[in-house]
DSSP file (Angstrom, degrees, kcal/mol; ACC not computed):
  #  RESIDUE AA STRUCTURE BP1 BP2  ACC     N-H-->O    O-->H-N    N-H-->O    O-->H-N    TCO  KAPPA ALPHA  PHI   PSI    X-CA   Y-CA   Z-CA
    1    1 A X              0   0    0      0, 0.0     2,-0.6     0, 0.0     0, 0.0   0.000 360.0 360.0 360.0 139.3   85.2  -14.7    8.1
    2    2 A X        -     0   0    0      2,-0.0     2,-0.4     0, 0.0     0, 0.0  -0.874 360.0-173.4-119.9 136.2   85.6  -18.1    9.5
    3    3 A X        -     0   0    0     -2,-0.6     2,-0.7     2,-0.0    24,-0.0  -0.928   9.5-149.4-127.4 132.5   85.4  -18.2   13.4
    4    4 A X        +     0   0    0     -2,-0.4     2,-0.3    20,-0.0    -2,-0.0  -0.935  14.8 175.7-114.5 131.8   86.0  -21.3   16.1
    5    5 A X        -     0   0    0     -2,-0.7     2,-0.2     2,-0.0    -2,-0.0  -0.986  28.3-125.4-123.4 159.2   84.6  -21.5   18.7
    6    6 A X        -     0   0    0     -2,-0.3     2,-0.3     0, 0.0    -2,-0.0  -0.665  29.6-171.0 -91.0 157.1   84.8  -24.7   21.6
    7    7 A X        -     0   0    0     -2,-0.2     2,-0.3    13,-0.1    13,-0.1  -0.829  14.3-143.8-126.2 150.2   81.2  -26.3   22.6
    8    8 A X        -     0   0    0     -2,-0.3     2,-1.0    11,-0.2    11,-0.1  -0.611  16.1-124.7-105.8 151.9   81.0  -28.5   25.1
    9    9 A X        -     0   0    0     -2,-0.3     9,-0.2     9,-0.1     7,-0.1  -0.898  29.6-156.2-127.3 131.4   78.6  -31.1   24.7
   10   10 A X  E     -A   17   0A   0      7,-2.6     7,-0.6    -2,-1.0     2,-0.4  -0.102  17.6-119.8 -95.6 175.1   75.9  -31.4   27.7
   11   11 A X  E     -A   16   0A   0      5,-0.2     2,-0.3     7,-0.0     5,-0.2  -0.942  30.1-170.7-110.0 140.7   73.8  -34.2   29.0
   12   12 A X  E >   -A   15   0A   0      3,-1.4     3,-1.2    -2,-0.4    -2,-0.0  -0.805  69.6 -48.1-140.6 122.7   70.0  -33.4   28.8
   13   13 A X  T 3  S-     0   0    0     -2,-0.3     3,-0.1     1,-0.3     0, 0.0   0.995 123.6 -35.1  13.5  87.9   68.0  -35.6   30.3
   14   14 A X  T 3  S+     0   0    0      1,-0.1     2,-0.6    -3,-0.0    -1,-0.3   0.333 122.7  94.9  74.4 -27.4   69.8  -38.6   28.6
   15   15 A X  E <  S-A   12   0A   0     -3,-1.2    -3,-1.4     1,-0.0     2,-0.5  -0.771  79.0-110.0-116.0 126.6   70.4  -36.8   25.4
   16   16 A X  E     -A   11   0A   0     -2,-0.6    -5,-0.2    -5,-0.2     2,-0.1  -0.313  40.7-178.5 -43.1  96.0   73.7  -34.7   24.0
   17   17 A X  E     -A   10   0A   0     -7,-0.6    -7,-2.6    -2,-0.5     2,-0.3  -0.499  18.9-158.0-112.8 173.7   73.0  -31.0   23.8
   18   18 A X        -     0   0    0     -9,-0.2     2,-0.4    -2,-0.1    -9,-0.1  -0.962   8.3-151.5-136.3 139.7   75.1  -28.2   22.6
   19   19 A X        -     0   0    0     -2,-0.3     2,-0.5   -11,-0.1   -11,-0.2  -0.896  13.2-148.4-112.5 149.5   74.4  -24.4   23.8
   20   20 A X        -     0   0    0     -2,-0.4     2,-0.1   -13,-0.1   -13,-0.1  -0.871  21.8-117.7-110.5 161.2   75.5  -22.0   21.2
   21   21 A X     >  -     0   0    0     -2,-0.5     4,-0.7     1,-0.1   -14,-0.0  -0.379  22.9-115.6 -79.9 166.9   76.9  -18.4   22.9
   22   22 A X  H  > S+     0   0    0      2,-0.2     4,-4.1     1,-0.2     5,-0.2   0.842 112.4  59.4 -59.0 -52.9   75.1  -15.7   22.1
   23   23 A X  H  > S+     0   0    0      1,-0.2     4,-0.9     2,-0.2    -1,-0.2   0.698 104.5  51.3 -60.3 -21.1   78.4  -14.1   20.2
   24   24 A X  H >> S+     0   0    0      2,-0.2     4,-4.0     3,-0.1     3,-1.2   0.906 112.6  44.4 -87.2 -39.6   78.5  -17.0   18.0
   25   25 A X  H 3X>S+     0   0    0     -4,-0.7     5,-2.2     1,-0.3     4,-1.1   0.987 113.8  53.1 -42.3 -56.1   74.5  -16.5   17.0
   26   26 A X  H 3<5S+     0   0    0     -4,-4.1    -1,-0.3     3,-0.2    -2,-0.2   0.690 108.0  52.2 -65.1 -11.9   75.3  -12.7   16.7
   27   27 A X  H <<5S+     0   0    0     -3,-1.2    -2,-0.2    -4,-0.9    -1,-0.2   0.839 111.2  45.5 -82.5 -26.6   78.3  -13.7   14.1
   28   28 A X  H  <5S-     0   0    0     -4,-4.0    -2,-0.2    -5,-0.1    -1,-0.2   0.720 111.9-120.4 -93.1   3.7   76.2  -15.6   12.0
   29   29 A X  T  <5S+     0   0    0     -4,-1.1     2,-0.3    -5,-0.3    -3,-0.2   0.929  72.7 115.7  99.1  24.8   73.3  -13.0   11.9
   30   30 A X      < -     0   0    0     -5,-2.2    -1,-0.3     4,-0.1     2,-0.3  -0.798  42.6-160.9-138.4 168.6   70.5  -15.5   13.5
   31   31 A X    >   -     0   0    0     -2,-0.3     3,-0.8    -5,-0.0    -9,-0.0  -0.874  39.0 -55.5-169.2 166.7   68.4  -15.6   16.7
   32   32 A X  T 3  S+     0   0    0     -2,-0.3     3,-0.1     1,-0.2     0, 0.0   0.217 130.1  23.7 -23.1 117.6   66.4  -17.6   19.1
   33   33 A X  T 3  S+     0   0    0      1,-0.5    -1,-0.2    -3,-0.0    -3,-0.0   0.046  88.9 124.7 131.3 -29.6   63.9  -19.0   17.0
   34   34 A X    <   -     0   0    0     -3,-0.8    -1,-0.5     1,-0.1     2,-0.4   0.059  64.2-119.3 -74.4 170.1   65.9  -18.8   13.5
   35   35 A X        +     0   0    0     18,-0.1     2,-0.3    -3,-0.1    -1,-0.1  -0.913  42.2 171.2-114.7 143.2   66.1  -22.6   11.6
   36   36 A X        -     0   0    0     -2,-0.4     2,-0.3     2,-0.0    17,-0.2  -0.994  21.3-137.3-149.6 164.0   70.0  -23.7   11.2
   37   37 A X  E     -B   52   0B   0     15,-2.6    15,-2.3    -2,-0.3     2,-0.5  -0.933  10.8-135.5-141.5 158.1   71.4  -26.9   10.1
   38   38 A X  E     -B   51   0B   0     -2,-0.3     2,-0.4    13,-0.3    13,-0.2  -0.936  31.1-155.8-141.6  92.8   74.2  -28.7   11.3
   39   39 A X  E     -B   50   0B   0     11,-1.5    11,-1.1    -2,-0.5     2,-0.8  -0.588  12.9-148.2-102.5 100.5   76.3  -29.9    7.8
   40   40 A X  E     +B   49   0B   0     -2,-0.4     2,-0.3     9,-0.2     9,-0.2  -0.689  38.5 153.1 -84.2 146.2   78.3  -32.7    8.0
   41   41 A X  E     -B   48   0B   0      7,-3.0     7,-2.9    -2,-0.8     2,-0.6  -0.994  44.8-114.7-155.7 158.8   81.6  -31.7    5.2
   42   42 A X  E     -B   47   0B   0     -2,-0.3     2,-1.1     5,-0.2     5,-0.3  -0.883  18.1-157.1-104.6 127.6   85.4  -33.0    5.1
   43   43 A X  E >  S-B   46   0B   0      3,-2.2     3,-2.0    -2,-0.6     2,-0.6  -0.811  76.2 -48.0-101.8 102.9   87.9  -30.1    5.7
   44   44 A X  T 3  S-     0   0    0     -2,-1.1    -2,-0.0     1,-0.2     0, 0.0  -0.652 124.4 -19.8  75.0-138.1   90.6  -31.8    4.1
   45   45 A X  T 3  S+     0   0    0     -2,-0.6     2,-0.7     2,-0.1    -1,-0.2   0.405 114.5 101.9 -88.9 -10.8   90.7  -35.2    5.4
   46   46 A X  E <  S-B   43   0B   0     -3,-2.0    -3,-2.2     1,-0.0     2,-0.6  -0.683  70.1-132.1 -91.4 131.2   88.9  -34.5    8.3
   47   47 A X  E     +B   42   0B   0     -2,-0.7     2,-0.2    -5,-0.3    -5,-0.2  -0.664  42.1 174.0 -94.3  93.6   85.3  -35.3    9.0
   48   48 A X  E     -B   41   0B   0     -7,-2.9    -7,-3.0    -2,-0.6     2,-0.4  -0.996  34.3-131.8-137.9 153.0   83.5  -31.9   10.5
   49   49 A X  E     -B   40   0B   0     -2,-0.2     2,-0.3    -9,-0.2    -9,-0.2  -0.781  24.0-170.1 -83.7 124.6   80.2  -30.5   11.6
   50   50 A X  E     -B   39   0B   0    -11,-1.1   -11,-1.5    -2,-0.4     2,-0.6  -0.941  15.3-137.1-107.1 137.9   79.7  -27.2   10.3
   51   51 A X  E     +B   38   0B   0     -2,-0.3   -13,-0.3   -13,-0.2     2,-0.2  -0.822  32.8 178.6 -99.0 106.6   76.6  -25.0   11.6
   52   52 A X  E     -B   37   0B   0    -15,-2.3   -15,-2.6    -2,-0.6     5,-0.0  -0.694  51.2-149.5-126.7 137.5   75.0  -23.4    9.1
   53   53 A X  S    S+     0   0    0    -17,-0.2     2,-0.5    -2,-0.2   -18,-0.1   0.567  89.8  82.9 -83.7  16.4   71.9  -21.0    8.2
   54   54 A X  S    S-     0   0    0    -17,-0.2    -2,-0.2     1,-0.1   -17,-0.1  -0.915  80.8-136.4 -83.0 102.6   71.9  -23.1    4.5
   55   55 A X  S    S+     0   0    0     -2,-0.5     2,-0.4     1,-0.2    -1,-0.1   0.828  91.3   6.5 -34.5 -55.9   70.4  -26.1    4.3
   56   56 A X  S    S-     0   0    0    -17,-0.1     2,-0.5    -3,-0.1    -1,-0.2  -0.920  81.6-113.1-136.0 159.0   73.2  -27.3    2.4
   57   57 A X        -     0   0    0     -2,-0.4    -2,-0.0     1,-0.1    -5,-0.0  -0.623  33.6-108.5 -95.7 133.9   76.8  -25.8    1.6
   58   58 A X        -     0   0    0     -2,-0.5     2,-0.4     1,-0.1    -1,-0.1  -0.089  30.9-130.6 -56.6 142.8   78.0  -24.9   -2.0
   59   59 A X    >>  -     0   0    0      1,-0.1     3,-2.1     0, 0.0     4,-1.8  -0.745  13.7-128.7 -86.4 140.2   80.5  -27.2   -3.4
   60   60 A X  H >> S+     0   0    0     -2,-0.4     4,-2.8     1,-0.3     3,-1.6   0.931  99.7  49.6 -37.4 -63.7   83.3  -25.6   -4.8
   61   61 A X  H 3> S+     0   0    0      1,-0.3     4,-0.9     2,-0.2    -1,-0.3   0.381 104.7  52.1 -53.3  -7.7   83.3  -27.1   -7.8
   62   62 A X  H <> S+     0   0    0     -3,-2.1     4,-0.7     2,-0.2    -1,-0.3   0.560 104.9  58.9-121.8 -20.1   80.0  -26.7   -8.8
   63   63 A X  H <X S+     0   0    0     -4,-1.8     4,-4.1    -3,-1.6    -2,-0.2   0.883 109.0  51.7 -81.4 -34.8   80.3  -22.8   -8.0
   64   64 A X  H  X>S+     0   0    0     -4,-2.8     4,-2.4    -5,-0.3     5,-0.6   0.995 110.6  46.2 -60.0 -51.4   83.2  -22.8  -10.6
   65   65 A X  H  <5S+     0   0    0     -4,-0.9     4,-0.2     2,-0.2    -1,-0.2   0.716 106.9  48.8 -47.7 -26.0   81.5  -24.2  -12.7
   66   66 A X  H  X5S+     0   0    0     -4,-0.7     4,-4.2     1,-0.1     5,-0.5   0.818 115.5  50.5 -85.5 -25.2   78.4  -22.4  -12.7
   67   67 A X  H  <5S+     0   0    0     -4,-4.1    -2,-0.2     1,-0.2    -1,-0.1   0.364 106.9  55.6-104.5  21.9   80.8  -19.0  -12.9
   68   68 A X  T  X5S+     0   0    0     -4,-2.4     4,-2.1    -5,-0.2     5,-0.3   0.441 111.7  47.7 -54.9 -45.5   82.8  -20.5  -16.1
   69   69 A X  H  ><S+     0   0    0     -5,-0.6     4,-1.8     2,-0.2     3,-0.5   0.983 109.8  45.3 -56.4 -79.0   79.3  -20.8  -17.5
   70   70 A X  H  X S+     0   0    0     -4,-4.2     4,-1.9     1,-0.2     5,-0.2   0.914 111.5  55.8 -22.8 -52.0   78.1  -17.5  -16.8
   71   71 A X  H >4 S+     0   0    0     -5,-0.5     3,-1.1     2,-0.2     4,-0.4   0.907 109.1  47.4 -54.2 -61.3   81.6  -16.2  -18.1
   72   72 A X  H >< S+     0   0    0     -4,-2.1     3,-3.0    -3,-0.5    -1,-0.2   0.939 111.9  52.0 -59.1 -77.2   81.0  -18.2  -21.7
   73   73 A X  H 3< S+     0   0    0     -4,-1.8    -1,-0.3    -5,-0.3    -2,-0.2   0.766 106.8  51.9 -41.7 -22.6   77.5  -16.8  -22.0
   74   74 A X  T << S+     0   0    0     -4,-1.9     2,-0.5    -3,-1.1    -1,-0.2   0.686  84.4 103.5 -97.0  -5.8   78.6  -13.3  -21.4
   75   75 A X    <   -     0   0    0     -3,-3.0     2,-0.4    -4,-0.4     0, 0.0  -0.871  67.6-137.0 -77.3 117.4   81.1  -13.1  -23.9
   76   76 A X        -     0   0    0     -2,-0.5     2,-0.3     1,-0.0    -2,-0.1  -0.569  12.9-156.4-171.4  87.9   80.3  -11.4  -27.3
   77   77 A X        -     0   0    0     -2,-0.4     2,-0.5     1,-0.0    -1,-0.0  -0.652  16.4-145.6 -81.6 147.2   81.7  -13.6  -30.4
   78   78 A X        -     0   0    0     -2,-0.3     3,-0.1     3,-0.0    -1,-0.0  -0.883  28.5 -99.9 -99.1 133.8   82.2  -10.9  -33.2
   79   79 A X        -     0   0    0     -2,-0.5     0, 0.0     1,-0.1     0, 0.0  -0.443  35.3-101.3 -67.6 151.1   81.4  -12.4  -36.6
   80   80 A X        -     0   0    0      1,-0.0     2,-0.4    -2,-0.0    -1,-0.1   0.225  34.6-158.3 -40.2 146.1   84.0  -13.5  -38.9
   81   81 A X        -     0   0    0     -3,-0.1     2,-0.3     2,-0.0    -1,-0.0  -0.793   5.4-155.2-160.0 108.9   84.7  -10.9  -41.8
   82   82 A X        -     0   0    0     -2,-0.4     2,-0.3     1,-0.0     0, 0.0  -0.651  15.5-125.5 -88.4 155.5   86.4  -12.3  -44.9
   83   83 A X              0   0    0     -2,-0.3    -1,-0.0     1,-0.1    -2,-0.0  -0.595 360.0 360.0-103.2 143.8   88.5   -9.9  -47.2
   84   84 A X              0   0    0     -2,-0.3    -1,-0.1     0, 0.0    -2,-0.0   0.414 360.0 360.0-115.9 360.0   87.6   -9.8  -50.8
């Protein structure tokens, strides 16, 4: 489920801060304390920060690719049978 929420971005002491709500912590499953990472990716043409508990986020492509692979390997060639 993909969810927006607005952040504000604070001053603390001198530096940009973000408070996440509780509800967005409770959507992704995390709390105070948890490690999350903050993903820069282009949605489209656009240039966004995603917050994430992944270090980094699967590329599409690479997930097709790995479940094209899989698929090949799991397929069952039956040998050839010539008629005499």
């Amino acid at each position: 489920m993909n969810t927006s929420i607005k952040i504000t971005i604070e001053d603390w002491d001198g530096d940009g801060a973000i408070r996440i709500p509780d509800e967005a912590l409770q959507e992704m499953g995390v709390d105070v304390g948890d490690s999350l990472y903050l993903v820069e990716e282009f949605v489209g043409n656009r240039q966004c920060l995603i917050l994430t508990s992944a270090p980094k986020l699967p590329d599409p492509i690479d997930e097709l690719v790995e479940e094209l692979t899989q698929s090949t390997q799991n397929l069952a060639v039956a040998p050839a049978t010539t008629a005499m």
